[in-house]
C-alpha positions in Angstrom: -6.3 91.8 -100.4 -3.6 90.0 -102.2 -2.2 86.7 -100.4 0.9 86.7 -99.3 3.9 84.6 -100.1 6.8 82.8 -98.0 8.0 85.9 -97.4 10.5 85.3 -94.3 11.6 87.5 -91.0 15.3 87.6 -90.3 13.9 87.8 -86.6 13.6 84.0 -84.9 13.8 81.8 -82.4 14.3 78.2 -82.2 15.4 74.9 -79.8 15.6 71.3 -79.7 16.0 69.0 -76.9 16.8 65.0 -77.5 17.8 62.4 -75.6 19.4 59.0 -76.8 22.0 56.7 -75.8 24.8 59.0 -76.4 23.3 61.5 -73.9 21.3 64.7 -74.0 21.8 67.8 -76.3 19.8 71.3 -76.0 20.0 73.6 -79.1 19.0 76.9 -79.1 18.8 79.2 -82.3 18.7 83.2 -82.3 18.5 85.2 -85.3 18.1 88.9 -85.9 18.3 90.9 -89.2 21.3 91.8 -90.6 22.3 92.4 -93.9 23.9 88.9 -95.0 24.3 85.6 -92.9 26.7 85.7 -90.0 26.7 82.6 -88.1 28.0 83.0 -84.4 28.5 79.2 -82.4 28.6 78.4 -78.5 29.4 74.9 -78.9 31.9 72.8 -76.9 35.5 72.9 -77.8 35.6 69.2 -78.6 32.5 70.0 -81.7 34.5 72.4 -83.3 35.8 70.6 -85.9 31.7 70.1 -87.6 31.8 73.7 -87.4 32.2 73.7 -91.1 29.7 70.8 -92.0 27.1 72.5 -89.3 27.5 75.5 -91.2 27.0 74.5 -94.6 23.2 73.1 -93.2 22.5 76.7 -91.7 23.0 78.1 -95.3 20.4 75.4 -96.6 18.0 77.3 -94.2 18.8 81.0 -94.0 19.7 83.2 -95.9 20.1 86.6 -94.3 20.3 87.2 -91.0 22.5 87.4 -88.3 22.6 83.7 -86.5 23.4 82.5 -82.8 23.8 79.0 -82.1 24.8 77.4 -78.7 24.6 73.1 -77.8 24.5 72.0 -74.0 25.6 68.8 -74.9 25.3 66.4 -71.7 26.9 62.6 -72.4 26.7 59.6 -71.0 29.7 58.6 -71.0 32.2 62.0 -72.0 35.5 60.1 -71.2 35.9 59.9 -75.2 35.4 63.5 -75.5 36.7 65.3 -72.4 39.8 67.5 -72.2 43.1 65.5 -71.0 45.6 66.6 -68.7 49.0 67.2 -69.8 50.6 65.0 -67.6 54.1 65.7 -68.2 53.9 69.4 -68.0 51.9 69.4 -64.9 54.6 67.6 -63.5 57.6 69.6 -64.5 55.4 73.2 -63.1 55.2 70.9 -59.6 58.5 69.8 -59.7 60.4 73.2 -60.4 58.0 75.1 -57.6 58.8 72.5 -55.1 62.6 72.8 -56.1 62.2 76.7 -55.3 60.6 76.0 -52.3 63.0 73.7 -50.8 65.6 76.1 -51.7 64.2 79.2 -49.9 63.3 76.8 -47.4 59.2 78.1 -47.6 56.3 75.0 -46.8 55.3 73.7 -50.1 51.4 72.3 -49.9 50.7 72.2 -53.9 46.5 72.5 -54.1 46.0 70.4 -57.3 42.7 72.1 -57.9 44.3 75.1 -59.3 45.0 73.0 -62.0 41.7 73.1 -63.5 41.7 76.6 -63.9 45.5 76.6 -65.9 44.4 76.2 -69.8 47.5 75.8 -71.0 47.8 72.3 -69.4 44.7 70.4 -70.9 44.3 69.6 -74.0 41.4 69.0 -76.2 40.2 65.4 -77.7 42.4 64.1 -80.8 39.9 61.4 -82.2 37.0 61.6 -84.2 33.2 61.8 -82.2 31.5 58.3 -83.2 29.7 58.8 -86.6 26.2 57.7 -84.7 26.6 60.9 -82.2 27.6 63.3 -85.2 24.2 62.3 -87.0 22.5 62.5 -83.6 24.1 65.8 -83.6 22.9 66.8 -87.3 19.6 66.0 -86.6 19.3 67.7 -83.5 20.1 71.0 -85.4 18.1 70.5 -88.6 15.3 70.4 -85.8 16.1 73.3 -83.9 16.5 75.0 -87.4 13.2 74.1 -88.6 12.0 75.7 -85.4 13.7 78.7 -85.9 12.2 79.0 -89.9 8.2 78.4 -88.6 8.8 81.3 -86.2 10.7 83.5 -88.9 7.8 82.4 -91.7 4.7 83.3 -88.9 5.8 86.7 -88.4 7.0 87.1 -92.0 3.8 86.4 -93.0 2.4 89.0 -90.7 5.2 91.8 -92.0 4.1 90.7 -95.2 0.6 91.7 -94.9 1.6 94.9 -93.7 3.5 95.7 -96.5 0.8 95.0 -99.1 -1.9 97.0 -97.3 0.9 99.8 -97.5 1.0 99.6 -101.1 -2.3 99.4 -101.6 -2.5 102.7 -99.9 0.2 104.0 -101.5 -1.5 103.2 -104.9 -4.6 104.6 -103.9 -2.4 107.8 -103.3 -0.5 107.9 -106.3 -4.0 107.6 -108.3 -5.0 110.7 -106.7 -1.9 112.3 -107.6 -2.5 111.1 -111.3 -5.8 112.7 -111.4 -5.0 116.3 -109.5 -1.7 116.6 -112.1 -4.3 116.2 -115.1 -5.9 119.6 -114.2 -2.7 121.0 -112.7 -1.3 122.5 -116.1 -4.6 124.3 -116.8 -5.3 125.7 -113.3 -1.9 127.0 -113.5 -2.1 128.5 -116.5 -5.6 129.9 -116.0 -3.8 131.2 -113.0 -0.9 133.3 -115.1 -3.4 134.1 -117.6 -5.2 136.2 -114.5 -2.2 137.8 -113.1 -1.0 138.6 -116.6 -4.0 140.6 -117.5 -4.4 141.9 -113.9 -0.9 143.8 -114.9 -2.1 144.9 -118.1 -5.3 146.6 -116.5 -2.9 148.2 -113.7 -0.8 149.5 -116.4 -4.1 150.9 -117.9 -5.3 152.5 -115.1 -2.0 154.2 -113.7 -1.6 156.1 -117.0 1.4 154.5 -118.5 2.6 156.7 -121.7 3.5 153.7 -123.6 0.9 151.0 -123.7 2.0 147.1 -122.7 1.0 145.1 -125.4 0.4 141.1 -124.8 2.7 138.6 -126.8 0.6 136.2 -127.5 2.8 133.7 -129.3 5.5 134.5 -126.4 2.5 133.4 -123.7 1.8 130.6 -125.3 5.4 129.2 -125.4 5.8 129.8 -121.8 2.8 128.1 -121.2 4.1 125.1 -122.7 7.3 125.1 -120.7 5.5 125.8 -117.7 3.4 122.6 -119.0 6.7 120.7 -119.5 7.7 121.2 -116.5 4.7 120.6 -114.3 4.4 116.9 -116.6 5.0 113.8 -114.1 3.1 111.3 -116.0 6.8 109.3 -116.5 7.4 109.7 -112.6 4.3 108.3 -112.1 4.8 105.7 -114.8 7.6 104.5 -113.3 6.2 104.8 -109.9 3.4 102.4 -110.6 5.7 100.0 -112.4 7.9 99.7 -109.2 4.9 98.9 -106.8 3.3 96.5 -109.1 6.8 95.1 -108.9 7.1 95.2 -105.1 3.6 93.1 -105.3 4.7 90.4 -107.3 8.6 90.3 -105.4 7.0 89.9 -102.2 4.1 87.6 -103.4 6.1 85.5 -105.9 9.3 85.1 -104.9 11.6 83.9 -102.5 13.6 85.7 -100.3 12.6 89.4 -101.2 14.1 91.5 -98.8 16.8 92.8 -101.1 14.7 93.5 -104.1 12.2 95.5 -101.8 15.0 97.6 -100.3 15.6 98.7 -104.0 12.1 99.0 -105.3 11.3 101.3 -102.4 14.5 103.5 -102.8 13.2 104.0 -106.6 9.7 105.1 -105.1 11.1 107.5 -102.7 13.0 109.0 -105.7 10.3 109.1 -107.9 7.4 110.3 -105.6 10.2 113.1 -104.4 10.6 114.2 -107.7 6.6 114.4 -108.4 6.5 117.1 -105.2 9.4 119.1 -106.5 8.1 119.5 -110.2 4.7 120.1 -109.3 4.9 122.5 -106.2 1.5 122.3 -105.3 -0.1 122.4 -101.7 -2.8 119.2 -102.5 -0.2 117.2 -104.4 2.1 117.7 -101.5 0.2 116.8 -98.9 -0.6 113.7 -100.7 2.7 113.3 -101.7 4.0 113.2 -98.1 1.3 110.5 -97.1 2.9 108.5 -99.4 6.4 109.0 -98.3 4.6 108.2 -94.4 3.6 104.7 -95.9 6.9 104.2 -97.7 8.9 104.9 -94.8 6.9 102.6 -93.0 7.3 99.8 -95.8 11.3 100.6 -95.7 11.5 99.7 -92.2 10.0 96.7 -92.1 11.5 95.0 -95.0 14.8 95.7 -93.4 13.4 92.6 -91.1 12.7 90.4 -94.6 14.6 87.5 -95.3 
């Protein structure tokens, strides 16, 4: 069995919890497979601004995948960060509902708590988050993304096994193939031959006034098209070439997902073709084995990195 590589899943799961001075933070990482990297935050309004910084240290990680990150950022002392009131506009709202009450002469008892739940009236931080809580910050995600890669490398590593004993099978089918197409030609010509002289002798026997007379040099140049057409060695050439390639993509190089996706869309083509050309009940069965281990192959590098 050939080792495998770093070979990652786009499927993860990652957190980190510190404490320091400034407080405590919880990050959590989810990531499922998608087709490129889509980063989705639950952070607190006040963080928003790293957004852009945070992001480009995702990218240094993943790749693919779709990514969702949420921080439960608990501080010490979250004066410096919390939302403010809008003082003046609270005012005026109190103000001009009061003046409407006195005028249609109806109690006014304001409840101040409804306040909290009127967005328009707070606003968020203006200054900068100290530098030492931003790299408190930072470090706290390039944890909980290390996390999230030795959980997406464990079961890449397990997809990746699968994947090479499928083409290991698959090879072992295609070989067969290789070896039934060698005697296909003659069988089937052997086979003509027979049915060709089976309607010469019927002829023969049924009387017929003018005898049928074999073209021999006609025979023979159908039995080369029929040859020509019944010939898959390229298909199989090229089949080989693409699963020796998928071997050495998923063993060799990073990030392989892509370049297996294509690999195994050539070897559907190919081993589809090899069934249609040959139309023969042992290559087709063998040929639809391999397109059961294919199959199999295509769905799981859909979860590669």
């Amino acid at each position: 069995m050939i080792a495998p590589g770093q070979a990652r899943s786009m499927t993860g799961f990652g957190t980190c919890r510190l404490q320091d001075d400034h407080g405590r933070q919880s990050w959590e990482i989810r990531t499922v497979n998608s087709r490129y990297l889509e980063v989705k935050w639950r952070i607190p309004g006040y963080c928003r601004r790293l957004e852009g910084v945070w992001e480009k240290i995702v990218r240094e990680h993943l790749a693919r995948g779709r990514v969702e990150i949420s921080l439960d950022l608990r501080l010490n002392r979250p004066d410096s960060v919390c939302p403010t009131l809008d003082m003046a506009q609270a005012q005026g709202m109190l103000d001009q509902i009061r003046a409407l009450a006195d005028r249609t002469r109806i109690p006014f008892d304001p409840d101040l708590n409804q306040l909290l739940h009127h967005g328009g009236l707070w606003r968020e931080p203006s200054g900068d988050l100290p530098e030492s809580l931003v790299n408190s910050l930072v470090a706290g995600l390039r944890t909980a993304l290390n996390d999230v890669q030795e959980t997406r490398i464990r079961e890449g590593r397990t997809l990746s096994l699968d994947i090479l004993e499928r083409l290991e099978s698959m090879t072992r089918i295609m070989a067969a193939i290789r070896d039934q197409v060698v005697h296909l030609a003659p069988k089937r010509m052997e086979s003509l031959r027979e049915r060709v002289d089976a309607l010469l002798q019927r002829c023969v026997q049924q009387g017929e006034t003018t005898p049928l007379v074999l073209d021999e040099p006609r025979l023979l140049q159908e039995f080369a098209l029929l040859a020509d057409r019944l010939d898959v060695s390229e298909e199989l050439t090229r089949l080989s070439a693409h699963l020796e390639e998928a071997v050495r993509v998923l063993t060799k190089l990073p990030d392989p997902g892509r370049r297996l996706d294509f690999l195994f869309q050539e070897c559907l083509r190919e081993i589809s073709t090899c069934g249609n050309k040959t139309q023969d009940a042992d290559i087709s069965r063998d040929v639809v084995a391999f397109k059961a281990e294919l199959e199999k192959c295509r769905e799981q590098v859909q979860n590669l990195e």
